[in-house]
PQR file with spaces between the fields and no chain letter, atoms N, CA, C, O and H, PARSE charges and radii, in Angstrom:
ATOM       1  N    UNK     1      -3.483   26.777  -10.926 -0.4000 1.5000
ATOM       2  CA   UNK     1      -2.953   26.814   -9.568 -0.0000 2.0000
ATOM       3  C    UNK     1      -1.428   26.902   -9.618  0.5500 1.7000
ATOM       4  O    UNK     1      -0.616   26.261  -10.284 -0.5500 1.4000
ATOM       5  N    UNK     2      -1.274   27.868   -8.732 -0.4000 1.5000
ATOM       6  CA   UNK     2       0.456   27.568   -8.894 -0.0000 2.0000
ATOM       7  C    UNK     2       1.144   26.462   -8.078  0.5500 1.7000
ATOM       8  O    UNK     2       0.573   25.592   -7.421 -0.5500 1.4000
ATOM       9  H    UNK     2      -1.934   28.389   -8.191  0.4000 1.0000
ATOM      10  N    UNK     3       2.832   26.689   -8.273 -0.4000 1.5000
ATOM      11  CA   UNK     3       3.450   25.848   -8.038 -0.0000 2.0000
ATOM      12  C    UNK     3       3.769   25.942   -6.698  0.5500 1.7000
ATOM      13  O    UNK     3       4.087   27.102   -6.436 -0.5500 1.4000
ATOM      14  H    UNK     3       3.296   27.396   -8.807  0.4000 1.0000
ATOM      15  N    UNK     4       3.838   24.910   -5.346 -0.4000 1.5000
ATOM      16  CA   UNK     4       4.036   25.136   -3.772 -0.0000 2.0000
ATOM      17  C    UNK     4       5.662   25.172   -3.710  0.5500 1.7000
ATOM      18  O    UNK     4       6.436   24.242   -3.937 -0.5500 1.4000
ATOM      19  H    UNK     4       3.580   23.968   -5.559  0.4000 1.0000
ATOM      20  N    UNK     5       5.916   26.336   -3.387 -0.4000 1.5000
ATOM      21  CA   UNK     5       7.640   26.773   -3.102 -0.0000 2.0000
ATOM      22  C    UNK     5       7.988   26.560   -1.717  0.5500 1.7000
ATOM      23  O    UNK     5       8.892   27.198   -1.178 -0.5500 1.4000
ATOM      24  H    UNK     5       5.287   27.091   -3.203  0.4000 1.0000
ATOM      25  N    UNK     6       6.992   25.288   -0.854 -0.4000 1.5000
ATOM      26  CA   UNK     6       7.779   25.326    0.396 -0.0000 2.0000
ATOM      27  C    UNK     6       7.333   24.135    0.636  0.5500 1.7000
ATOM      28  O    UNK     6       6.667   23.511   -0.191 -0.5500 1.4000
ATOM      29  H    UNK     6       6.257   24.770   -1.292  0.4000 1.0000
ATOM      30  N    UNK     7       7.672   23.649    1.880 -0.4000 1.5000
ATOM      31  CA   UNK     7       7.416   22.837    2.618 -0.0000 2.0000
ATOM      32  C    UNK     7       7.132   22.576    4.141  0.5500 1.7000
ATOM      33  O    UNK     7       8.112   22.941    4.791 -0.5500 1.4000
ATOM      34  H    UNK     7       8.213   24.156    2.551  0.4000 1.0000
ATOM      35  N    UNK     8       6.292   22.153    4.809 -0.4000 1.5000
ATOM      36  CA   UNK     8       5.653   22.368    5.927 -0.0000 2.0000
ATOM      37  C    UNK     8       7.097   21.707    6.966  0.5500 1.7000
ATOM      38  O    UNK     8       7.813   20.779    6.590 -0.5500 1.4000
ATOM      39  H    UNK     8       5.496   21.857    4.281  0.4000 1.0000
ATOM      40  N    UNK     9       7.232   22.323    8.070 -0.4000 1.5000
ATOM      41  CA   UNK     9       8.264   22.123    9.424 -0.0000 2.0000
ATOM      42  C    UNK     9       7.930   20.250    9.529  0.5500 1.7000
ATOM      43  O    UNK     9       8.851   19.469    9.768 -0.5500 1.4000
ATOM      44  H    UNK     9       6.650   23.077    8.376  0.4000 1.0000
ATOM      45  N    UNK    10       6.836   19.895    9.359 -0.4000 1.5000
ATOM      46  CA   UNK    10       6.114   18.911   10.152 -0.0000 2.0000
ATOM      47  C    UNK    10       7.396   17.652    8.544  0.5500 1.7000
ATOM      48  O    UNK    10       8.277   16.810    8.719 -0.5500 1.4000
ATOM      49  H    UNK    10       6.088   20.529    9.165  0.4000 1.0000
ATOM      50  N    UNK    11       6.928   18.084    7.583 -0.4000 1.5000
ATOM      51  CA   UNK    11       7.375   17.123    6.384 -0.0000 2.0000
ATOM      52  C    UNK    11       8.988   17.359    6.246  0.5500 1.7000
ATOM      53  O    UNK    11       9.710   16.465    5.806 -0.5500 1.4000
ATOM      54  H    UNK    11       6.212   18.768    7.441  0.4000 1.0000
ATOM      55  N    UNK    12       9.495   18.625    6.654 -0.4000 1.5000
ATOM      56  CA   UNK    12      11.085   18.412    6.721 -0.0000 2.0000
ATOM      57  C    UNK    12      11.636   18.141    8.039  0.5500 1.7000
ATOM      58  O    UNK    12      12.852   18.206    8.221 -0.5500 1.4000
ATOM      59  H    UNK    12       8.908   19.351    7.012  0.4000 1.0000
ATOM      60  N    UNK    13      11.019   17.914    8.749 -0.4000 1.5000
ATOM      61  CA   UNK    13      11.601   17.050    9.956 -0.0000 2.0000
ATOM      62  C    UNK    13      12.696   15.979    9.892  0.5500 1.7000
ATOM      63  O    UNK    13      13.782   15.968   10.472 -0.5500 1.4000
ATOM      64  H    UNK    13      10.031   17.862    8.601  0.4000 1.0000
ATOM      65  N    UNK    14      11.974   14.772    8.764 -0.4000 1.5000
ATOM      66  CA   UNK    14      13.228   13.828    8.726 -0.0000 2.0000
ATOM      67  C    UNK    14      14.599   14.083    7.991  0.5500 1.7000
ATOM      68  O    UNK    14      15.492   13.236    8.014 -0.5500 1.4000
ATOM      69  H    UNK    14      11.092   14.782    8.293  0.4000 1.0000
ATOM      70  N    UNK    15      14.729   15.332    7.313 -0.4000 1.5000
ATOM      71  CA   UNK    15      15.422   15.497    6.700 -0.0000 2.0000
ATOM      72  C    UNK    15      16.488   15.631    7.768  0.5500 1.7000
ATOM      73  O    UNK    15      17.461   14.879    7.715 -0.5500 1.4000
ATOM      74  H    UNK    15      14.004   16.021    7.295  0.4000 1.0000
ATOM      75  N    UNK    16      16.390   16.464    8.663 -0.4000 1.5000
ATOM      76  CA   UNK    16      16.874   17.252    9.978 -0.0000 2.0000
ATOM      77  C    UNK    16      16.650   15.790   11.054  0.5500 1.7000
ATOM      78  O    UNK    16      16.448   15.966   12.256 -0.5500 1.4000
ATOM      79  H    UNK    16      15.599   17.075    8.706  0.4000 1.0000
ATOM      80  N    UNK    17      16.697   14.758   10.619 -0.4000 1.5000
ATOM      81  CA   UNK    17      16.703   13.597   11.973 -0.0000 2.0000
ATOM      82  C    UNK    17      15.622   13.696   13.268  0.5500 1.7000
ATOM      83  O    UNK    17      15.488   12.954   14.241 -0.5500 1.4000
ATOM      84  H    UNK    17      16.860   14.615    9.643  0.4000 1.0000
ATOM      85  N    UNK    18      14.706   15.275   12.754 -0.4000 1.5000
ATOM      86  CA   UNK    18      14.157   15.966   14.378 -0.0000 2.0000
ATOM      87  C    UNK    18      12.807   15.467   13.864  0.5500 1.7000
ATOM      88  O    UNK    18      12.467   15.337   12.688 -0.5500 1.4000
ATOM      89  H    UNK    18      14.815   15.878   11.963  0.4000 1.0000
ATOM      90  N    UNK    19      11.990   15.170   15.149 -0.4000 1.5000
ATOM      91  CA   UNK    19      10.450   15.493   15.582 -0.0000 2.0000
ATOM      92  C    UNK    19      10.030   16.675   15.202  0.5500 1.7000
ATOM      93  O    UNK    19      10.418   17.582   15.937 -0.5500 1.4000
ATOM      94  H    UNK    19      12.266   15.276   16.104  0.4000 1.0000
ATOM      95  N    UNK    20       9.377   16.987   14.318 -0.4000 1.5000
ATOM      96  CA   UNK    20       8.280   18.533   14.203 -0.0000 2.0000
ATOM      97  C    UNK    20       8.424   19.174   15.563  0.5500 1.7000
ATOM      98  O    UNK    20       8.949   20.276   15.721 -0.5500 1.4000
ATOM      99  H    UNK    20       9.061   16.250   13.721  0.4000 1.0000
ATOM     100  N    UNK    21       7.958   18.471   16.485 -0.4000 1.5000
ATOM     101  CA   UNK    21       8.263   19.379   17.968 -0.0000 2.0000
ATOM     102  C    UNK    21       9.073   19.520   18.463  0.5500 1.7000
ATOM     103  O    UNK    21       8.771   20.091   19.511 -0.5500 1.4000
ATOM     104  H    UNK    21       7.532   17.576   16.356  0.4000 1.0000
ATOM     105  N    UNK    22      10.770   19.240   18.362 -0.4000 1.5000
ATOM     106  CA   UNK    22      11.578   19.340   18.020 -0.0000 2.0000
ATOM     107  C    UNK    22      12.233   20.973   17.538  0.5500 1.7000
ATOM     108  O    UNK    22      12.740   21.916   18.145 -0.5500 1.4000
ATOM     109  H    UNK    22      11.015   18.776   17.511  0.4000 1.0000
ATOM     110  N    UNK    23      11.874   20.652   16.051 -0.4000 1.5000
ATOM     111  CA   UNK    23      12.128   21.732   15.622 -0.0000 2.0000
ATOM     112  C    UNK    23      11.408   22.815   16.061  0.5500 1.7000
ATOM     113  O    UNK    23      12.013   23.883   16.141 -0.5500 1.4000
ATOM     114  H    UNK    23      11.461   19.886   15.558  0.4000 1.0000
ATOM     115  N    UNK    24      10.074   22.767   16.408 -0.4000 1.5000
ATOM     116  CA   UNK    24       9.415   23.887   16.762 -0.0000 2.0000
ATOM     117  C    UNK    24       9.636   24.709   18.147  0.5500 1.7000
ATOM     118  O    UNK    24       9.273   25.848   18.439 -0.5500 1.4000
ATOM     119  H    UNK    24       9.582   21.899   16.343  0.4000 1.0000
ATOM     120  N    UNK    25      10.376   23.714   18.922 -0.4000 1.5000
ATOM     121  CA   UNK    25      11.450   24.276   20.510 -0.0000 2.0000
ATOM     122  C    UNK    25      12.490   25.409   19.979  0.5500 1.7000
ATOM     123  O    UNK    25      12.765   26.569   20.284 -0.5500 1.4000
ATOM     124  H    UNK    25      10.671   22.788   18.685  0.4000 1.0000
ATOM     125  N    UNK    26      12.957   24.365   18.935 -0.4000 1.5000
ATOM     126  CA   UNK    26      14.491   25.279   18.514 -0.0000 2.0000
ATOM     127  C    UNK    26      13.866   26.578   17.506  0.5500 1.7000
ATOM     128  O    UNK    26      14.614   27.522   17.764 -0.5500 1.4000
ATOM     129  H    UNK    26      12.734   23.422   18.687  0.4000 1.0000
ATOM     130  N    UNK    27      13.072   26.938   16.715 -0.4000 1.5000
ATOM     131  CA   UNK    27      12.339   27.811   16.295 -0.0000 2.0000
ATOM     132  C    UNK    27      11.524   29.449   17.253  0.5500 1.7000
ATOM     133  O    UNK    27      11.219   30.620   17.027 -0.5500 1.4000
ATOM     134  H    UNK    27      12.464   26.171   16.506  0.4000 1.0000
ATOM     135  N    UNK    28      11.515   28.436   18.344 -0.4000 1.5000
ATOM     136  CA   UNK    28      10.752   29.247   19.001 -0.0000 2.0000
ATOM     137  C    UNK    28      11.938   29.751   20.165  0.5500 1.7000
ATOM     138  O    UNK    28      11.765   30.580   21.058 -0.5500 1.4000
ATOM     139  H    UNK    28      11.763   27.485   18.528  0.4000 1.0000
ATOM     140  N    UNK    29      13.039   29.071   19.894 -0.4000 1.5000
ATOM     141  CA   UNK    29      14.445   30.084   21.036 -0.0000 2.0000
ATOM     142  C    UNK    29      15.058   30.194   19.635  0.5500 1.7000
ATOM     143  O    UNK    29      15.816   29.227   19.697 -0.5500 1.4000
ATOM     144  H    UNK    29      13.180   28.397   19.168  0.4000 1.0000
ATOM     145  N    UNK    30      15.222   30.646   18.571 -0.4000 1.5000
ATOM     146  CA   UNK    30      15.492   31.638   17.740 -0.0000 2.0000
ATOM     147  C    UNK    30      16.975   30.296   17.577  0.5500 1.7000
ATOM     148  O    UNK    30      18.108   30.776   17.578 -0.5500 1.4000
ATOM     149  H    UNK    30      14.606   31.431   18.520  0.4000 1.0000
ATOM     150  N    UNK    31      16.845   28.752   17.452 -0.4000 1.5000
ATOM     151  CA   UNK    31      18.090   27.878   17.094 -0.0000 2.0000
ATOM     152  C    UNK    31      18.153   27.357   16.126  0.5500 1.7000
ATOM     153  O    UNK    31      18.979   26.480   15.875 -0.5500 1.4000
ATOM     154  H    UNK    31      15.924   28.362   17.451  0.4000 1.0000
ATOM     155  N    UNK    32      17.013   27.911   15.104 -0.4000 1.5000
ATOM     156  CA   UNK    32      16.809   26.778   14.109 -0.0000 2.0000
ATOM     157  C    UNK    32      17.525   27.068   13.062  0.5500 1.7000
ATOM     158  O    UNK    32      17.163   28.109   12.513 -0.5500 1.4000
ATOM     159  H    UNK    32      16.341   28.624   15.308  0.4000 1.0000
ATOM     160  N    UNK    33      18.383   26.547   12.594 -0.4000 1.5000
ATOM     161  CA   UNK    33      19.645   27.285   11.142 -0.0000 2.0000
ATOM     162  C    UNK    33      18.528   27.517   10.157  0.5500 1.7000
ATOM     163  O    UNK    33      19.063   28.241    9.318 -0.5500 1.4000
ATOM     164  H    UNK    33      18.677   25.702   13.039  0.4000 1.0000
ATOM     165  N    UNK    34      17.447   27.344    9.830 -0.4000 1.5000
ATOM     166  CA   UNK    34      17.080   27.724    8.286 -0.0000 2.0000
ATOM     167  C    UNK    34      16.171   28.788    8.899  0.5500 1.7000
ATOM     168  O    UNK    34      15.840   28.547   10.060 -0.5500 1.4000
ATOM     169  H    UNK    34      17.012   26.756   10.512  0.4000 1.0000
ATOM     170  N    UNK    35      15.649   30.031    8.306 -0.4000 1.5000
ATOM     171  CA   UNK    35      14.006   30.459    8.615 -0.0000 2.0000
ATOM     172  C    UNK    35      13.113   29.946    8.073  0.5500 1.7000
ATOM     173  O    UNK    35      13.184   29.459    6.945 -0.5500 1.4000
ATOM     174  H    UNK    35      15.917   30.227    7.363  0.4000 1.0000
ATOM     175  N    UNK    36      12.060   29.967    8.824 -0.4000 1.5000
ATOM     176  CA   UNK    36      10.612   29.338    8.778 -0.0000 2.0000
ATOM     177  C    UNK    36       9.765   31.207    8.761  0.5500 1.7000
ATOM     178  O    UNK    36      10.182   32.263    9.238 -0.5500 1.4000
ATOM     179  H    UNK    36      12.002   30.362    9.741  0.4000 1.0000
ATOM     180  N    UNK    37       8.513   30.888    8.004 -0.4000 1.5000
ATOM     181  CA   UNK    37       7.573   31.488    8.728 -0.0000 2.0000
ATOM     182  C    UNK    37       6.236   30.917    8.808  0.5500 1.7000
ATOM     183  O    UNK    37       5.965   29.720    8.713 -0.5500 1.4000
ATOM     184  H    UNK    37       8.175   30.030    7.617  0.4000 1.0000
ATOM     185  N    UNK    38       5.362   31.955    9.004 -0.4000 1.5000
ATOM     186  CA   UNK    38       3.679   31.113    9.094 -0.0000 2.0000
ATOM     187  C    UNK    38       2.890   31.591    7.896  0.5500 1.7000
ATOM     188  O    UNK    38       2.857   32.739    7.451 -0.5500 1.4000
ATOM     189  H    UNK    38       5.582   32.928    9.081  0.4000 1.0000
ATOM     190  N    UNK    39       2.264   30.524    7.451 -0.4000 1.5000
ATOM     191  CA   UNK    39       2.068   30.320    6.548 -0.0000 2.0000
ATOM     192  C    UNK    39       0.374   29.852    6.736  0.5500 1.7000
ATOM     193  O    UNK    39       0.252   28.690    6.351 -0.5500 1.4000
ATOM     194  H    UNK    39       2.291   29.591    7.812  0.4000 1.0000
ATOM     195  N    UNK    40      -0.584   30.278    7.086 -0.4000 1.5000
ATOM     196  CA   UNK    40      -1.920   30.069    7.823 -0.0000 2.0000
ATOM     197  C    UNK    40      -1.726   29.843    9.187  0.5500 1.7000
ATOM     198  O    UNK    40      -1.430   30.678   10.041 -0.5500 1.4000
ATOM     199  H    UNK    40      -0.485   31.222    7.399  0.4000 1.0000
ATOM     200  N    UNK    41      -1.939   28.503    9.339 -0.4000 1.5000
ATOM     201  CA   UNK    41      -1.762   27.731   10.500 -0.0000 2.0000
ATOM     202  C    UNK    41      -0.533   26.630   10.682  0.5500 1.7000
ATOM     203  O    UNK    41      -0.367   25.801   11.577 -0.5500 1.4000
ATOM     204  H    UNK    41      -2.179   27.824    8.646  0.4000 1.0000
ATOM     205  N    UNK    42       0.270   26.922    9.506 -0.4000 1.5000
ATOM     206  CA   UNK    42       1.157   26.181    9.352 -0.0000 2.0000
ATOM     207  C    UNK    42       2.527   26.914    9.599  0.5500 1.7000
ATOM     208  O    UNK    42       2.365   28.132    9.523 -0.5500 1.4000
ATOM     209  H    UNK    42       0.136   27.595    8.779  0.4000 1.0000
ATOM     210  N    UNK    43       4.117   26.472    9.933 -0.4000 1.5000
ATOM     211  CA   UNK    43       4.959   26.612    9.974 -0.0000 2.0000
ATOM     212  C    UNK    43       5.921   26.023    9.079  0.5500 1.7000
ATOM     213  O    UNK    43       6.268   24.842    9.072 -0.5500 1.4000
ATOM     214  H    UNK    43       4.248   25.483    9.996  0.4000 1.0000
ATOM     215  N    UNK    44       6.447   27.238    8.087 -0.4000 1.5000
ATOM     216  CA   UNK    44       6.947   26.486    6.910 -0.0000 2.0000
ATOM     217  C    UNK    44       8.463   27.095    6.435  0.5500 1.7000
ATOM     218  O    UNK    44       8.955   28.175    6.761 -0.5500 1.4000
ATOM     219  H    UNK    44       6.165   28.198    8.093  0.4000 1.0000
ATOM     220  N    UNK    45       9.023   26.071    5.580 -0.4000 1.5000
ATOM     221  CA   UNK    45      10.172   26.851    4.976 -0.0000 2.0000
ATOM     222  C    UNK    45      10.336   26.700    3.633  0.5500 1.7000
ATOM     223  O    UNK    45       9.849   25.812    2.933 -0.5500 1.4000
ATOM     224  H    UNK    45       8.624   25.193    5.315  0.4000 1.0000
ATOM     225  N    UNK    46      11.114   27.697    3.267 -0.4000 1.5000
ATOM     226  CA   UNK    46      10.836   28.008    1.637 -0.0000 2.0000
ATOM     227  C    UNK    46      11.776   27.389    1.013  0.5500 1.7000
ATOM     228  O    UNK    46      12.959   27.562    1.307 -0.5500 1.4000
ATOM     229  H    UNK    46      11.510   28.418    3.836  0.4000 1.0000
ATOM     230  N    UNK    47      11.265   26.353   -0.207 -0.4000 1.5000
ATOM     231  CA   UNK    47      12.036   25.470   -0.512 -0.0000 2.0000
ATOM     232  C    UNK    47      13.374   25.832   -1.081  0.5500 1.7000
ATOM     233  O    UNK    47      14.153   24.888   -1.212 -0.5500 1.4000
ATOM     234  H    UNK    47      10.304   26.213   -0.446  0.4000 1.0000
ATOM     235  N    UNK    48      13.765   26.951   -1.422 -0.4000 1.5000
ATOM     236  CA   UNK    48      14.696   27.462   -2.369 -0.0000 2.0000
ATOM     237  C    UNK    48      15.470   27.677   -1.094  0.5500 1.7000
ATOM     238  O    UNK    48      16.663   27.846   -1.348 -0.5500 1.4000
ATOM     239  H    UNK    48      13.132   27.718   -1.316  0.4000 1.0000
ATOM     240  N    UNK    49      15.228   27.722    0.024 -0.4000 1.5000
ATOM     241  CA   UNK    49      16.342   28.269    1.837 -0.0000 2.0000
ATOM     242  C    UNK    49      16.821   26.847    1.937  0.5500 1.7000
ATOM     243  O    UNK    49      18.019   26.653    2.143 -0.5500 1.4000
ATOM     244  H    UNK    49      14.259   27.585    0.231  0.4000 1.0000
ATOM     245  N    UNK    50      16.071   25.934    1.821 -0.4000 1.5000
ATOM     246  CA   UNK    50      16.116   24.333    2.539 -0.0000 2.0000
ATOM     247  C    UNK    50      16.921   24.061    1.585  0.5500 1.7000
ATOM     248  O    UNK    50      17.578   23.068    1.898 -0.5500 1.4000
ATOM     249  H    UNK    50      15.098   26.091    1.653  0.4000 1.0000
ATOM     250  N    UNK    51      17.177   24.425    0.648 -0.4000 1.5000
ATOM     251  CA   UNK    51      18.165   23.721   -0.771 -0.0000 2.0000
ATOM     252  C    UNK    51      19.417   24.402   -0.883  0.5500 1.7000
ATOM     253  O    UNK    51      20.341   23.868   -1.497 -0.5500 1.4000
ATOM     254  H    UNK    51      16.643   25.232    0.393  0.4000 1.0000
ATOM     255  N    UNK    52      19.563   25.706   -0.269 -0.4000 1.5000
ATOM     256  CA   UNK    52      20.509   26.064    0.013 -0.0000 2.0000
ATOM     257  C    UNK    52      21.286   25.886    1.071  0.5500 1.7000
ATOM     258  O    UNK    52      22.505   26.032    1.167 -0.5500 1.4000
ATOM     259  H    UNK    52      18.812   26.140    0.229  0.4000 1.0000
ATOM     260  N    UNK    53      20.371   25.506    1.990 -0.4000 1.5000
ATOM     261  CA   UNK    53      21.483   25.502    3.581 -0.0000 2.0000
ATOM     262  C    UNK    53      22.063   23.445    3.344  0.5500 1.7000
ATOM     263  O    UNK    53      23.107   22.945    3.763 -0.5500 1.4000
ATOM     264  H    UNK    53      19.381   25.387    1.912  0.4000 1.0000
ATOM     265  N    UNK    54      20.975   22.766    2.589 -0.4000 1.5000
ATOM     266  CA   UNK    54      21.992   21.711    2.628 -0.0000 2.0000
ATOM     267  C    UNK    54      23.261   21.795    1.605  0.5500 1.7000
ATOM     268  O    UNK    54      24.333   21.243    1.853 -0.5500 1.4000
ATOM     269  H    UNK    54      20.127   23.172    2.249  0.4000 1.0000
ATOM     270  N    UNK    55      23.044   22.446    0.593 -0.4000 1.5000
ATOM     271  CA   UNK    55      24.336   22.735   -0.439 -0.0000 2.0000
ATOM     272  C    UNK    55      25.107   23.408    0.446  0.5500 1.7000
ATOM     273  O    UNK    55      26.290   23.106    0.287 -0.5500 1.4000
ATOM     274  H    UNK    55      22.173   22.894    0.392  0.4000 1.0000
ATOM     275  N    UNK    56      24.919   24.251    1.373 -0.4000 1.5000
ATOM     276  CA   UNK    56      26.086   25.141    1.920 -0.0000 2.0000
ATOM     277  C    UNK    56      27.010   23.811    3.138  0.5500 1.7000
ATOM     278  O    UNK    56      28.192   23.757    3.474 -0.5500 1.4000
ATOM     279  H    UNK    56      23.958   24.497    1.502  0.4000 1.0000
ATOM     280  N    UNK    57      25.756   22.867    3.523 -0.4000 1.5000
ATOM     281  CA   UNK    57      26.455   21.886    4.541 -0.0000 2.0000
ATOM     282  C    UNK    57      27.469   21.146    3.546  0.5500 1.7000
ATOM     283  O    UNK    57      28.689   21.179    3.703 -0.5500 1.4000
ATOM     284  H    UNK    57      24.795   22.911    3.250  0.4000 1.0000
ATOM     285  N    UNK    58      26.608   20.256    2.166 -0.4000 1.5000
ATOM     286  CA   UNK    58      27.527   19.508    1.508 -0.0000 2.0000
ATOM     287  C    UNK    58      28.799   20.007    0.950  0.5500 1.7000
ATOM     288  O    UNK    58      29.745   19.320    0.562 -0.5500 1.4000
ATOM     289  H    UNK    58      25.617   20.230    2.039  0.4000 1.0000
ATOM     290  N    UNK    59      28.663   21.734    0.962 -0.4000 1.5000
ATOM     291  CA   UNK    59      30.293   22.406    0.380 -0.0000 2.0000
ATOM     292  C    UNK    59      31.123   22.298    1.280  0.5500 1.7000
ATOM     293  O    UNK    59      32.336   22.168    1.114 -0.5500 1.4000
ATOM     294  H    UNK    59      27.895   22.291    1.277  0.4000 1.0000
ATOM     295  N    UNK    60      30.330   22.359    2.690 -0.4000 1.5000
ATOM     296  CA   UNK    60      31.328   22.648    4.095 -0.0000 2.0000
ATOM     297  C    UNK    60      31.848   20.868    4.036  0.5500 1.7000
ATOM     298  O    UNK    60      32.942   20.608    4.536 -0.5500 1.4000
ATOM     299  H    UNK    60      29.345   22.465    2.824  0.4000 1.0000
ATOM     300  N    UNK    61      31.303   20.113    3.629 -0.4000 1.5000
ATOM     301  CA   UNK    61      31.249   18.572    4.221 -0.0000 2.0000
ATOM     302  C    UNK    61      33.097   18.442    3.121  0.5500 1.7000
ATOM     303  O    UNK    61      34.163   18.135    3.655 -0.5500 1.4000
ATOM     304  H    UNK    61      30.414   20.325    3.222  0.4000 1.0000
ATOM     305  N    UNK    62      32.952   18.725    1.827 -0.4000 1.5000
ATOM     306  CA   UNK    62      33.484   18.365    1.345 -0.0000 2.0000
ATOM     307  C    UNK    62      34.816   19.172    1.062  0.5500 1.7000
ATOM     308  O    UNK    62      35.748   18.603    0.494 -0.5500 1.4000
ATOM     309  H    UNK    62      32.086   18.975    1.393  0.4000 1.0000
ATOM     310  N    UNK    63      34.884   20.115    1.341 -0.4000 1.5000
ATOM     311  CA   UNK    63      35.422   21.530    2.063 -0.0000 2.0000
ATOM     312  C    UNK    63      36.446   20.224    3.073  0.5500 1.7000
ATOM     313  O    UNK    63      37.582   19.841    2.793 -0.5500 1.4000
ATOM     314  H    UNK    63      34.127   20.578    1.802  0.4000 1.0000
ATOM     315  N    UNK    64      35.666   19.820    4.140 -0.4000 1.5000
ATOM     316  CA   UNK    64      36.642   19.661    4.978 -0.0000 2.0000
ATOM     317  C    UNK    64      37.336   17.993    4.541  0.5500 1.7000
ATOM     318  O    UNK    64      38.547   17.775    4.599 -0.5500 1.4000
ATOM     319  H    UNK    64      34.744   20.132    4.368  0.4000 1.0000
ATOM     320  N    UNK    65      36.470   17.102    4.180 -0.4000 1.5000
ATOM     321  CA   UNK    65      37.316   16.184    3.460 -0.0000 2.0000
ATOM     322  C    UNK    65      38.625   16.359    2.604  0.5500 1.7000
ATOM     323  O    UNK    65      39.571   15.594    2.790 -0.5500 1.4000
ATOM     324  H    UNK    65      35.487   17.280    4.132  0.4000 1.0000
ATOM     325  N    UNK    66      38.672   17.189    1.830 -0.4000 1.5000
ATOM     326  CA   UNK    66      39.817   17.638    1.018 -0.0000 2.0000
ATOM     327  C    UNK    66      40.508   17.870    1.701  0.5500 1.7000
ATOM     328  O    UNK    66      41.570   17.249    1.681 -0.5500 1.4000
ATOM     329  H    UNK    66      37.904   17.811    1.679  0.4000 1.0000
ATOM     330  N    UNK    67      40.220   19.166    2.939 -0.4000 1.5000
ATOM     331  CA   UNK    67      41.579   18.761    3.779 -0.0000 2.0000
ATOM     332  C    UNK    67      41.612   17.874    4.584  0.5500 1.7000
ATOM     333  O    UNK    67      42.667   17.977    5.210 -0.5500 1.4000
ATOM     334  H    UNK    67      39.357   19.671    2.955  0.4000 1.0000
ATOM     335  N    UNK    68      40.996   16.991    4.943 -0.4000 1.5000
ATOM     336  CA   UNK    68      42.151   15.880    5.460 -0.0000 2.0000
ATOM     337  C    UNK    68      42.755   14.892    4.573  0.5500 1.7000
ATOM     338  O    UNK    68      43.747   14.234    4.886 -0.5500 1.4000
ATOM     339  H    UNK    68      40.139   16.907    4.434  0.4000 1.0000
ATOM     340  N    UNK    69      42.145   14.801    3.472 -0.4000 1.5000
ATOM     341  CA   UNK    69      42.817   14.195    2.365 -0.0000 2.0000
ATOM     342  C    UNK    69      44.095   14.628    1.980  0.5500 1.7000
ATOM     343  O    UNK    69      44.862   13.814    1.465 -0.5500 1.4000
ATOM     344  H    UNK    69      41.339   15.336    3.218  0.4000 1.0000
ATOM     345  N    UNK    70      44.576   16.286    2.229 -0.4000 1.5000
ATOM     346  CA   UNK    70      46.100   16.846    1.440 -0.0000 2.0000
ATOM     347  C    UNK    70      46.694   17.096    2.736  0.5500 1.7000
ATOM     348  O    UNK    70      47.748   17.730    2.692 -0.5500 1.4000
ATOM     349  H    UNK    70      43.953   16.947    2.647  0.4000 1.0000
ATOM     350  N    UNK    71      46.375   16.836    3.606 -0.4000 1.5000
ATOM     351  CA   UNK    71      47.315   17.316    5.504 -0.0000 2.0000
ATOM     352  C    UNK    71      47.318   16.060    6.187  0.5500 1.7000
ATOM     353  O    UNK    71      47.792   15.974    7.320 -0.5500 1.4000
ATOM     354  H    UNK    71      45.519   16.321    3.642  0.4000 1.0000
């Protein structure tokens, strides 16, 4: 069996502070920063997107610490 490269909307919810239904509002008016697609009956995102958009937050996070640290 292979290896599962994603994770269901419903299980990365807390990551994102949101309710599954929640996210599935902002999904469905085109607000949700990562893509999802469907995946049976499920709504999912691909773990290698979800690992990138928080590395891109923690570069931005620390990105902006530095400058207020040198200004």
């Amino acid at each position: 069996m292979s290896e599962v490269t994603w994770i269901s909307v419903t299980d990365a919810a807390p990551q994102f502070g949101m309710t599954p239904g929640a996210i599935m509002n902002l999904i469905s008016r085109n607000k949700f920063p990562v893509p999802t697609y469907k995946l049976g009956k499920k709504r999912v995102i691909d773990l290698t997107v979800l690992q990138a958009f928080f590395e891109a937050k923690k570069a931005e996070g620390l990105s902006r610490l530095a400058k207020s640290m040198n200004g």
